[in-house]
C-alpha positions as CSV (number, residue, x, y, z in Angstrom):
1,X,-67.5,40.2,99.9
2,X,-67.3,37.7,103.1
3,X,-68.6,35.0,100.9
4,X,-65.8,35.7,98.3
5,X,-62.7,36.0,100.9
6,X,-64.1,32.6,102.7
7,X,-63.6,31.4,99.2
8,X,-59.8,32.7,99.1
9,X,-59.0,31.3,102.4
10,X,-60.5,27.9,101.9
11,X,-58.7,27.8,98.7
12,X,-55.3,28.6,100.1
13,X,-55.6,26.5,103.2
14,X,-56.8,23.5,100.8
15,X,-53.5,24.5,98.5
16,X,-51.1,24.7,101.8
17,X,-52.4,21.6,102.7
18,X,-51.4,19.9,99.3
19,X,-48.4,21.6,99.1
20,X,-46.8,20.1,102.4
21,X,-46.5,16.5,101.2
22,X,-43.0,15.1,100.2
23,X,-42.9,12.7,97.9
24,X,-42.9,8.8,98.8
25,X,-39.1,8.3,97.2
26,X,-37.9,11.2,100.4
27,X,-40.4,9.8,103.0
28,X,-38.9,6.3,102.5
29,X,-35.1,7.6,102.9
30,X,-36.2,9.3,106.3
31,X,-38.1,6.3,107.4
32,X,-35.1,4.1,106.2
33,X,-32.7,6.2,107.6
34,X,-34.6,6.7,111.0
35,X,-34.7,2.9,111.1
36,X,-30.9,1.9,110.5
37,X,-29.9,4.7,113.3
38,X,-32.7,4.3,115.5
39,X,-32.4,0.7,116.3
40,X,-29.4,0.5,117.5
41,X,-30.9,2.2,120.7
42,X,-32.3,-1.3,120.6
43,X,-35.4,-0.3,122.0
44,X,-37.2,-2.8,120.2
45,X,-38.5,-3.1,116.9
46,X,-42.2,-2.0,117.8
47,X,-41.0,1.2,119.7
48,X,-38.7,2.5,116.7
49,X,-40.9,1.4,113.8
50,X,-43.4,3.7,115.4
51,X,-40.8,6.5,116.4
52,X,-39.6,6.8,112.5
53,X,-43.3,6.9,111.2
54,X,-43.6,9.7,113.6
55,X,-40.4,11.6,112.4
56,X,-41.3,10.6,108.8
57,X,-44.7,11.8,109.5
58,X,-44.2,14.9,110.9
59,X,-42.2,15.6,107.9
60,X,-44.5,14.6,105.3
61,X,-47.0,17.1,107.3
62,X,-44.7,20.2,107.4
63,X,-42.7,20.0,104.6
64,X,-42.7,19.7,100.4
65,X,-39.7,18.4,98.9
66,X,-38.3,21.8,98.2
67,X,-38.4,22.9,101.8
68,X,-37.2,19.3,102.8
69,X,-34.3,20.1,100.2
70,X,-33.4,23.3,101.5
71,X,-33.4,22.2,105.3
72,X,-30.8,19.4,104.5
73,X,-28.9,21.5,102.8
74,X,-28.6,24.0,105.5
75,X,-27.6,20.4,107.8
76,X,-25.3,21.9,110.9
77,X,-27.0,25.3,111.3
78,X,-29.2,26.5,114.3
79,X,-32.5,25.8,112.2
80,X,-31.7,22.5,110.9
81,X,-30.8,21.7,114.5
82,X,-34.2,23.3,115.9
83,X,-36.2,21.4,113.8
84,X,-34.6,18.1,114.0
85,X,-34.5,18.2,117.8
86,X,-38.4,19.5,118.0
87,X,-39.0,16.4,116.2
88,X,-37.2,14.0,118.6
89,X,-38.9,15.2,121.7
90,X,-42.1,15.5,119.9
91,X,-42.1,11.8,118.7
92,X,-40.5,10.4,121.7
93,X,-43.2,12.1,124.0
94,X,-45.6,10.5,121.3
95,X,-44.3,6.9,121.8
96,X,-43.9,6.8,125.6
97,X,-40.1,7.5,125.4
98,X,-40.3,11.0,127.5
C-alpha cells in the first residue's frame, strides 16, 4: 500500500512539475516586456537582463499558460497585484537591488 501511494505522489509531483512551464512564445513577451520597462530605471544593462530572467523565471516555475492567461486577465485586481509585486521584491532581493 505505501509502495503504491509513493507511486501516486511521485507521479503527480513529476506531472505538477511539467505542468508549470509556459511556453517559450509567453516567456519571451515577459522577458521582452520586462526589458523595454525595466531599463529605463537605467540601472544598467547587466542588472536588468538578470532582473527580467528572474521575473520571467519565476513565472515559467509557477505558472502554465492557462494560469498565466487567467492572471492577466484578472490585471488590476488584488491578486494580480500580490503576485506581481512578490515577484519584484523577490527578484530585486535576488540581484542585489534590496
Amino acid at each position: 500500500m505505501k509502495k503504491i501511494f509513493l507511486i501516486l505522489a511521485f507521479s503527480f509531483a513529476i506531472f505538477n512539475i511539467c505542468q508549470s512551464k509556459i511556453s517559450k512564445v509567453y516567456y519571451n513577451e515577459l522577458y521582452d516586456g520586462c526589458m523595454e520597462e525595466a531599463i529605463k530605471a537605467n540601472r544598467g544593462f547587466k542588472v536588468t537582463k538578470e532582473y527580467c530572467k528572474c521575473s520571467a523565471d519565476h513565472f515559467d516555475d509557477n505558472y502554465n499558460d492557462t494560469e498565466l492567461v487567467k492572471l492577466v486577465q484578472h490585471e488590476g485586481g488584488a491578486a494580480y497585484y500580490d503576485v506581481i509585486n512578490f515577484v519584484i521584491n523577490k527578484c530585486k532581493k535576488k540581484i542585489g537591488l534590496q
